[in-house]
N, C-alpha and C positions, 0 to 999 in steps of 0.2 A: 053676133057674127051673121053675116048675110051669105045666104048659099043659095044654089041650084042644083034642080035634078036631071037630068037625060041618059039617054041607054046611048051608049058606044061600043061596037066588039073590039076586042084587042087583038090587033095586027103585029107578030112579030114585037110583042112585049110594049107595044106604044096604041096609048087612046086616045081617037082625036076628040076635040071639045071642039063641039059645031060653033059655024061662024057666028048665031047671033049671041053668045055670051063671051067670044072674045074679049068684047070693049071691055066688059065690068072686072076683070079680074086682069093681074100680070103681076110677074115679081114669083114670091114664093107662097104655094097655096096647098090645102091640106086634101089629100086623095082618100076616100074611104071607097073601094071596091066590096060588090057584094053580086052574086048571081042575080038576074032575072026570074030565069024560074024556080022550081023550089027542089030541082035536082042538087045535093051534096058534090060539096067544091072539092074540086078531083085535083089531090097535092102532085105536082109533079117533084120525081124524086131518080135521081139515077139507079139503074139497074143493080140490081145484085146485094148481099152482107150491109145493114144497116152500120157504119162506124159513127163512132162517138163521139168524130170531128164533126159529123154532119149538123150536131145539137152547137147551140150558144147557150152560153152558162155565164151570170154574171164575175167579173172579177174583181176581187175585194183585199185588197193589201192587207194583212193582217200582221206584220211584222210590229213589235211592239205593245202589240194588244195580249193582257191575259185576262183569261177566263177565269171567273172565281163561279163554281157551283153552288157551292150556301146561296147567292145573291142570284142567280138563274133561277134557283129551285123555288123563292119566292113568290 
């Protein structure tokens, strides 16, 4: 996989990728964000009572499935 690096700030949730690496890339492409300097990435989070919807938690049908413990305990 062929990639590039540069530094963009983020305006209102959008990073522009400078004009001379438009040509080499279009379509759907993989973003890895990481600070600059070595200050700690500061999560934004709404005010107030952390709730429990705030989290994602996988979800896993489990309708028809049983657990046998003898065979876990192995």
């Amino acid at each position: 996989m062929q990639s590039i690096e540069f530094e963009s700030e983020i305006k209102e949730g959008n990073i522009t990728i400078p004009e001379e690496y438009l040509k080499y890339f279009s379509g759907v492409v993989k973003v890895i964000i990481m600070p600059v300097n070595n200050n700690r990435i500061k999560y934004a989070r709404k005010p107030g009572p952390i709730d429990p919807r705030d989290f994602d938690y996988p979800k896993i049908d489990t309708r028809g499935w049983k657990f046998n413990r003898e065979e876990a305990n192995e």
